[in-house]
VOPAGU-2260 file (C-alpha; in pm, 1 decimal, decimal comma):
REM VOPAGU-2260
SITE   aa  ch    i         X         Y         Z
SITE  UNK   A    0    2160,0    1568,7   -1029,9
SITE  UNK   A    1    1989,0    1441,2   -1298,9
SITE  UNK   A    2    1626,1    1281,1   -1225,5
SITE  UNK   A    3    1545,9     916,9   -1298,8
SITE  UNK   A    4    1320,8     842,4   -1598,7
SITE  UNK   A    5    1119,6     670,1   -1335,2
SITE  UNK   A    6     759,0     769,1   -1125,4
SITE  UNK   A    7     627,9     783,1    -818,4
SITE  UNK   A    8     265,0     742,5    -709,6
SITE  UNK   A    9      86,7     744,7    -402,8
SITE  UNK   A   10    -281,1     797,5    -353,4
SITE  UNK   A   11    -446,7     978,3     -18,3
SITE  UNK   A   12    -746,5    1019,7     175,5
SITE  UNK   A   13    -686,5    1277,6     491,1
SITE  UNK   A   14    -283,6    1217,2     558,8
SITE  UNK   A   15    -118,2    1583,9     481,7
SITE  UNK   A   16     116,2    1555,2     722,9
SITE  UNK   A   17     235,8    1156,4     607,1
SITE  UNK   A   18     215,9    1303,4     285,7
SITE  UNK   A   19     433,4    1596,5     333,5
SITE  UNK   A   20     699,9    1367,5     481,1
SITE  UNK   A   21     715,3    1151,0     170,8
SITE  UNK   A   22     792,3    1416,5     -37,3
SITE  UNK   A   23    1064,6    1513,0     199,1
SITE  UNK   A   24    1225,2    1166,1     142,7
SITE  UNK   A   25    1170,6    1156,2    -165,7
SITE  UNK   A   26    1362,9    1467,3    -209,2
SITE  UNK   A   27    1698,9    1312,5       7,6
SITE  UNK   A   28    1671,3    1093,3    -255,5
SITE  UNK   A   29    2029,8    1002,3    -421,9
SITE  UNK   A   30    1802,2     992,6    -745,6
SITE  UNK   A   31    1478,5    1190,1    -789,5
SITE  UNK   A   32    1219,3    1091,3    -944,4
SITE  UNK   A   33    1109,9    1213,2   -1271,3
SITE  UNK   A   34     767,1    1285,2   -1116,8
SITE  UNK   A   35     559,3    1249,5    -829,9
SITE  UNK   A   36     184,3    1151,7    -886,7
SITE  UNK   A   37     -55,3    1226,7    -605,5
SITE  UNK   A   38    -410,4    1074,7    -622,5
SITE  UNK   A   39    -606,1    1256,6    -336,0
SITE  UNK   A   40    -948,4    1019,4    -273,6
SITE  UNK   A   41   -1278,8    1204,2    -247,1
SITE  UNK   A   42   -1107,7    1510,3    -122,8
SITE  UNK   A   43    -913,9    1851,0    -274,0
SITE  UNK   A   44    -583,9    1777,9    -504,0
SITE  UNK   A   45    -306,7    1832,2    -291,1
SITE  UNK   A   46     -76,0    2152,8    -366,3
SITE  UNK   A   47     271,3    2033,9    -302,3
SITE  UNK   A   48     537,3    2173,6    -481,2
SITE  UNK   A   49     933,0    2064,6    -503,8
SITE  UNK   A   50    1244,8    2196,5    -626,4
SITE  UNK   A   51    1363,1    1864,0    -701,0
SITE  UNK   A   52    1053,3    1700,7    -965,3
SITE  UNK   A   53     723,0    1778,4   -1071,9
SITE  UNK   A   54     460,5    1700,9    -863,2
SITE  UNK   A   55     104,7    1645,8   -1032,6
SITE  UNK   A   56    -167,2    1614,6    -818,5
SITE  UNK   A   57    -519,9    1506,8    -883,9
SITE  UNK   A   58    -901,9    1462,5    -746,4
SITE  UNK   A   59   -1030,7    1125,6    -780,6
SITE  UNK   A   60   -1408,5    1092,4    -700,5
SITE  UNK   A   61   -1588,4     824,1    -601,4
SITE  UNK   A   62   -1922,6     687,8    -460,1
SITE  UNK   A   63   -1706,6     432,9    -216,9
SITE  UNK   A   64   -1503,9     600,4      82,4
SITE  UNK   A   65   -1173,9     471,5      12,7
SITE  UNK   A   66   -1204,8     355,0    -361,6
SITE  UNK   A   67    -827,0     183,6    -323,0
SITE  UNK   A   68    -832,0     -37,4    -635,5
SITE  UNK   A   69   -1004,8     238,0    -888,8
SITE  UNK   A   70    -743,3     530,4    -775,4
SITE  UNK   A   71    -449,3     330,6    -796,5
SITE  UNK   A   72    -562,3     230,1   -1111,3
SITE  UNK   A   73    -618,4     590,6   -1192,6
SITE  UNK   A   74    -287,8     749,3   -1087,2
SITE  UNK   A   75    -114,4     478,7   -1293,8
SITE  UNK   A   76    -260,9     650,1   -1593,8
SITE  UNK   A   77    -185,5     979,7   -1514,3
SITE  UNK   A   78     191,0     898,3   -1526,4
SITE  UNK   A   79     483,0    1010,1   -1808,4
SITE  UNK   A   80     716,6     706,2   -1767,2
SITE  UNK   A   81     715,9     345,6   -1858,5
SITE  UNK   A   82     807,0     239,9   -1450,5
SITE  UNK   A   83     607,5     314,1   -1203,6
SITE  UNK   A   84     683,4     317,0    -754,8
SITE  UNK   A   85     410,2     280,0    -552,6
SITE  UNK   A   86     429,8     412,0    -236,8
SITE  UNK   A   87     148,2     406,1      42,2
SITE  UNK   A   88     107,0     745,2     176,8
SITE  UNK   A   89     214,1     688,9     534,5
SITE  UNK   A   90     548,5     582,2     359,8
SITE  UNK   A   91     856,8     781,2     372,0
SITE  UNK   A   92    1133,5     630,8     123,0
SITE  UNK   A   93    1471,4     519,3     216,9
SITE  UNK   A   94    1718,5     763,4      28,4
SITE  UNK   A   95    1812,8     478,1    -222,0
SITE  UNK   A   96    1441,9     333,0    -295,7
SITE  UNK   A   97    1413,2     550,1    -618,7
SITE  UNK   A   98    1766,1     451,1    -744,6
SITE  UNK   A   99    1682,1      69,9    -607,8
SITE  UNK   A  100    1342,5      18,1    -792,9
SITE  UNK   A  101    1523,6     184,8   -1119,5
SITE  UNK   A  102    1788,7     -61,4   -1146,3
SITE  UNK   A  103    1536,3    -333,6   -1064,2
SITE  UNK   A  104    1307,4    -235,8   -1295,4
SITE  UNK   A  105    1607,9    -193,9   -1606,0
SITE  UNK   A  106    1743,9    -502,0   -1464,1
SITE  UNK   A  107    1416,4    -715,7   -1565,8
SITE  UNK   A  108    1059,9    -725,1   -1570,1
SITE  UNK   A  109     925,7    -836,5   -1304,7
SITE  UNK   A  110     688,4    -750,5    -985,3
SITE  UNK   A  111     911,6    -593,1    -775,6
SITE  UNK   A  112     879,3    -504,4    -373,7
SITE  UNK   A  113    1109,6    -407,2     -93,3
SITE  UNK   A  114    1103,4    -441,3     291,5
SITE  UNK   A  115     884,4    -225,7     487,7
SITE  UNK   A  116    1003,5     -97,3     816,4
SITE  UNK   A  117     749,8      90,5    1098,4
SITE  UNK   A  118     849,7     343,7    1253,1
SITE  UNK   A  119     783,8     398,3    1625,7
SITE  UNK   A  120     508,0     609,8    1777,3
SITE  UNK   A  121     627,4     995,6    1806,1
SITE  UNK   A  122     979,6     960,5    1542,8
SITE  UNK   A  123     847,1    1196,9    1292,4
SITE  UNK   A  124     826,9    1461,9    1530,6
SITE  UNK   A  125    1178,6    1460,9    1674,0
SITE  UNK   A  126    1438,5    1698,3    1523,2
SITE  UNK   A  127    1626,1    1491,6    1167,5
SITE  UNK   A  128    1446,0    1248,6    1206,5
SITE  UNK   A  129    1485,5    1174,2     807,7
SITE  UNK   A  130    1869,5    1046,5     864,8
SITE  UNK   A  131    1757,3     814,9    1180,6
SITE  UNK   A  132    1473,1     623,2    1057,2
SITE  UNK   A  133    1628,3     272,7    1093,2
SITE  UNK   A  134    1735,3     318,3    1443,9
SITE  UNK   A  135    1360,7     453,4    1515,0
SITE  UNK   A  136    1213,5     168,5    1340,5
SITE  UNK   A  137    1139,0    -205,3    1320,9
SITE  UNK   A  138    1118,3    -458,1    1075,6
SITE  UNK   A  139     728,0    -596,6     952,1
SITE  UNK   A  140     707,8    -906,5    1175,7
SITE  UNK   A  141     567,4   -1128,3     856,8
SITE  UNK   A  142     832,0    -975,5     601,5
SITE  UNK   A  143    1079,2    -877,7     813,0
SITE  UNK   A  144    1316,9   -1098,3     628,5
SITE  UNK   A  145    1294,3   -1070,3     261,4
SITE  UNK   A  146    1439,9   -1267,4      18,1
SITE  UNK   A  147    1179,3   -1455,6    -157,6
SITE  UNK   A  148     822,5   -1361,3     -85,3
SITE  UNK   A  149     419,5   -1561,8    -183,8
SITE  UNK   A  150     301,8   -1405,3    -394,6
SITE  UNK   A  151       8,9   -1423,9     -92,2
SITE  UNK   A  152     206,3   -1215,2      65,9
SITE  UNK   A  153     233,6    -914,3    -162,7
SITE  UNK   A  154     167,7    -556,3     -79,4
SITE  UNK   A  155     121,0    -254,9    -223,3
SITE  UNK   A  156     245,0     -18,9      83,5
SITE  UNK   A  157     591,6     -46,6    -156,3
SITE  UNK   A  158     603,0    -165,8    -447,5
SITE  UNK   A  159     721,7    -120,1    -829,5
SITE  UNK   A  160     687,2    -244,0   -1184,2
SITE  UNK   A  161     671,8    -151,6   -1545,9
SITE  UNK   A  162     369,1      21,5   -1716,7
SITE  UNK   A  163     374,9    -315,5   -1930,0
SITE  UNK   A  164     367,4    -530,5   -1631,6
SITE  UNK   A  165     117,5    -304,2   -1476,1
SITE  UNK   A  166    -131,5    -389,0   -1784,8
SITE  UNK   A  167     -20,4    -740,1   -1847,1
SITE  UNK   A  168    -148,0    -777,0   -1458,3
SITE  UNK   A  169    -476,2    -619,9   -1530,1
SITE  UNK   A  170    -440,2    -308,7   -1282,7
SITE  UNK   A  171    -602,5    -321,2    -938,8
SITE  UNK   A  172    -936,6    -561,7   -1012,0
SITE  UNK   A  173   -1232,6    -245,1    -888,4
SITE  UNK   A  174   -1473,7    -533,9    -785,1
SITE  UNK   A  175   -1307,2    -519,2    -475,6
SITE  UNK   A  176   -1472,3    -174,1    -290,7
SITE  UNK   A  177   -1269,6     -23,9       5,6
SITE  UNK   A  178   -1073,3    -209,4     310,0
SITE  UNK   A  179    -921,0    -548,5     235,4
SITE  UNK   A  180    -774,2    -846,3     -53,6
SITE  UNK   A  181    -712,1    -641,6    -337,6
SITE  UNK   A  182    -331,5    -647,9    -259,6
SITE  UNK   A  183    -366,6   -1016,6    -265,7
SITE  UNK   A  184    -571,7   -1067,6    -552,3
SITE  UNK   A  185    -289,4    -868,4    -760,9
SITE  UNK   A  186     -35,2   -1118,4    -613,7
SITE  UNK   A  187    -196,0   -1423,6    -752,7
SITE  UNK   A  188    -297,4   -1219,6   -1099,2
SITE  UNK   A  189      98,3   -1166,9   -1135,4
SITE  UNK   A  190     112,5   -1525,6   -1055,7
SITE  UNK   A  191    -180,1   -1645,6   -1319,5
SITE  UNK   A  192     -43,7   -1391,1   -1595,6
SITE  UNK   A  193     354,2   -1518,7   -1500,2
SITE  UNK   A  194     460,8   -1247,5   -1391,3
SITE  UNK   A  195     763,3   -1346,9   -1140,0
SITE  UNK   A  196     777,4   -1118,6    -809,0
SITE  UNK   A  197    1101,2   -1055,6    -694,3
SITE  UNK   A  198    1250,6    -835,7    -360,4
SITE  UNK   A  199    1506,9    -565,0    -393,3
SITE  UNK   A  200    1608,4    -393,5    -106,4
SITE  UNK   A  201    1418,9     -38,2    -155,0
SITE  UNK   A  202    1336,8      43,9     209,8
SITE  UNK   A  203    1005,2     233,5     286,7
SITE  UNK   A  204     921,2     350,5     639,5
SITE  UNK   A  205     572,1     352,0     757,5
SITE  UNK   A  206     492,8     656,3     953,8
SITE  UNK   A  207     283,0     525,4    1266,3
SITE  UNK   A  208     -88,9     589,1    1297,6
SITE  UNK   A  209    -361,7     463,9    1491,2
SITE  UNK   A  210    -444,8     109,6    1350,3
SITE  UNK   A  211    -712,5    -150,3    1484,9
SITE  UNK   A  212    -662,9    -541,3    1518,1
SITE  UNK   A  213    -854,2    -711,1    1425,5
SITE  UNK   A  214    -953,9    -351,9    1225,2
SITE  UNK   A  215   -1311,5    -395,8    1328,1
SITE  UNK   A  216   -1370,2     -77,0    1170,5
SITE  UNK   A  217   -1369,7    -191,2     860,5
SITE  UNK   A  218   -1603,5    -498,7     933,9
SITE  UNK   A  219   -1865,6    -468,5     658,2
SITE  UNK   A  220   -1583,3    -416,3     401,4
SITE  UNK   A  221   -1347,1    -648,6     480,9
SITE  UNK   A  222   -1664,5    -951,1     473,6
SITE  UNK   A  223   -1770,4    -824,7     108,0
SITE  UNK   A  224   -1393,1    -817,6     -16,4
SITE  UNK   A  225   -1297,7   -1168,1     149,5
SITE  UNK   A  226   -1627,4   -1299,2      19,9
SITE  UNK   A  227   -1567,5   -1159,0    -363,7
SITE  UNK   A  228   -1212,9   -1286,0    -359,7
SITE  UNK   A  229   -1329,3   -1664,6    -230,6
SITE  UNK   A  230   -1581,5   -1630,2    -570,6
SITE  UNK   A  231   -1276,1   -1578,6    -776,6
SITE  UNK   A  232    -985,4   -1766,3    -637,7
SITE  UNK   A  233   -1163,2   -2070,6    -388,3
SITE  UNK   A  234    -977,5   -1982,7    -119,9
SITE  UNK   A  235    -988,3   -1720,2     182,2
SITE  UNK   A  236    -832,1   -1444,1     223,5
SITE  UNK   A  237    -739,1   -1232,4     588,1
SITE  UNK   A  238    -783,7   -1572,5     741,5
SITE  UNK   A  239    -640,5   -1385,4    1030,3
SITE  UNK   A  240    -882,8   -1143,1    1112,8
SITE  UNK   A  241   -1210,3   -1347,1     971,1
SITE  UNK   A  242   -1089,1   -1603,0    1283,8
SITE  UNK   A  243   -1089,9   -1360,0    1499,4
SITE  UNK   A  244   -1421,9   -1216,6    1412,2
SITE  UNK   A  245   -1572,5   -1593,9    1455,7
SITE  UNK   A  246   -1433,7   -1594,9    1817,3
SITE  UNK   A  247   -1584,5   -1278,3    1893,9
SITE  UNK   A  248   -1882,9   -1449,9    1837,0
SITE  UNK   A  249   -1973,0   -1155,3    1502,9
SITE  UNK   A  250   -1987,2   -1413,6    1215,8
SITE  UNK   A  251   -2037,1   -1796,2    1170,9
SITE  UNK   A  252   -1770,6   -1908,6     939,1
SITE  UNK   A  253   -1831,8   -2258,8     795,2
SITE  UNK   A  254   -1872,4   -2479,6     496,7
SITE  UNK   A  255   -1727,7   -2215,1     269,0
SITE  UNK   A  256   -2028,6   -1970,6     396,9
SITE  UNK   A  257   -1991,3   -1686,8     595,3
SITE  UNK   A  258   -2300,2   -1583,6     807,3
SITE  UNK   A  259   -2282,4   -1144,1     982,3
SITE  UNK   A  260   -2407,4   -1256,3    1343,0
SITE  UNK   A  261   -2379,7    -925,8    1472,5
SITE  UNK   A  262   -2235,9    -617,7    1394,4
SITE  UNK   A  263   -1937,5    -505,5    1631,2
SITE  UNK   A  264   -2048,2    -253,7    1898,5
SITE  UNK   A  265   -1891,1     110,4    1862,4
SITE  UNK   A  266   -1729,3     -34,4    2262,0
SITE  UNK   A  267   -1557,3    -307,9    2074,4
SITE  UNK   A  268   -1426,8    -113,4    1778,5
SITE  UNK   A  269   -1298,5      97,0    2044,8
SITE  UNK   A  270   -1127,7    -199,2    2233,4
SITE  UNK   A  271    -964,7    -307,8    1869,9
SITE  UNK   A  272    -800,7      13,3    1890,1
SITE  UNK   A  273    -381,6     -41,3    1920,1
SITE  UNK   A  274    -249,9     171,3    2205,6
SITE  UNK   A  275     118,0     173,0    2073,3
């Protein structure tokens, strides 16, 4: 089979095992990539190796923990073709997302992004699990139905575009440091540079992990990120979660100002902490 003039990139911080899994959907593909990119974050390049593509790995250092904007930015440099799939690392493609984003992509140039679908606790580790992951998932319960999408509501857990679309965006803006807004900041700079964002139906499957709500563990980064993206745009971002930080009595929220309270105790980051 020959492999699609297309590339994947994903970038990493401590997720071997989600990792390891992508690559094995990537390689039931029914088109392989021409290349996978891996951007490992403040840690060793990964040594993968397929039969199917090349896979280049790299070490991207940074003074930030999870510098999300700058190695995205990064591993879209490092690639050999003019389109580009972006896959978040706990993401294990469907067997026709490569082939899916290519025809998109040749089709027209635009922001393109499929459905994700999560995957229940535990399916990774039962036996072929790769040719059940629809039955042993569930739809996102804000995108669950994709047709047309905000551009508020982009995401970068799947997502592809052009090199040229890539630049005409302006990359991943770096002012934004770690957890939180800088998927929705490149929504409304496709919107601002015209870029239309359209939905094909390239399935990813999110590999479940431990996640918090409201992620309370990423307090300090989420307030600098919402607060940066209100100076740019005048308007708020993660309304969601800074709401729920206001009722927990950890930040005054008011008159476009948002006042730290109190830090979040390590008991309630703990409480935060999804069971399932």
């Amino acid at each position: 089979m020959k492999n699609t003039p297309i590339s994947v990139l994903t970038i990493v911080k401590s997720r071997d095992v989600a990792l390891r899994n992508l690559v094995l959907g990537l390689e039931r593909a029914t088109r392989f990539p021409s290349e996978l990119v891996i951007v490992n974050m403040n840690e060793p390049a990964s040594e993968l190796h397929s039969e199917h593509f090349p896979i280049r790995s790299y070490r991207f250092d940074a003074d930030e923990k999870l510098p999300l904007a700058a190695a995205r930015n990064f591993a879209a440099k490092q690639t050999s073709y003019p389109c580009m799939i972006f896959l978040d690392v706990d993401c294990i493609p469907s067997a026709d997302l490569v082939e899916r984003y290519f025809n998109a992509c040749r089709k027209s140039d635009h922001l393109w992004i499929g459905p994700v679908r999560y995957l229940r606790k535990g399916a990774v580790s039962e036996m072929d699990f790769l040719s059940q992951m629809w039955e042993m998932s569930s739809p996102d319960p804000v995108r669950g139905d994709l047709h047309e999408v905000d551009y508020a509501l982009f995401w970068s857990l799947n997502f592809a575009c052009s090199r040229q679309v890539y630049d005409r965006i302006g990359g991943f803006d770096t002012q934004f440091t770690g957890y939180g807004a800088e998927d929705t900041d490149f929504g409304f700079m496709a919107r601002e540079k015209g870029v239309p964002l359209s939905v094909t139906e390239a399935v990813a499957y999110h590999q479940y992990h431990a996640s918090y709500d409201p992620p309370l563990n990423h307090f300090e980064d989420i307030l600098l990120n919402a607060r940066k993206f209100y100076q740019k745009w005048q308007i708020w971002p993660m309304e969601g979660w800074l709401k729920k930080f206001v009722n927990a009595g950890l930040i005054a929220w008011e008159n476009d100002q948002i006042r730290i309270l109190r830090k979040p105790t390590k008991t309630e980051v703990e409480a935060a902490l999804k069971s399932g």
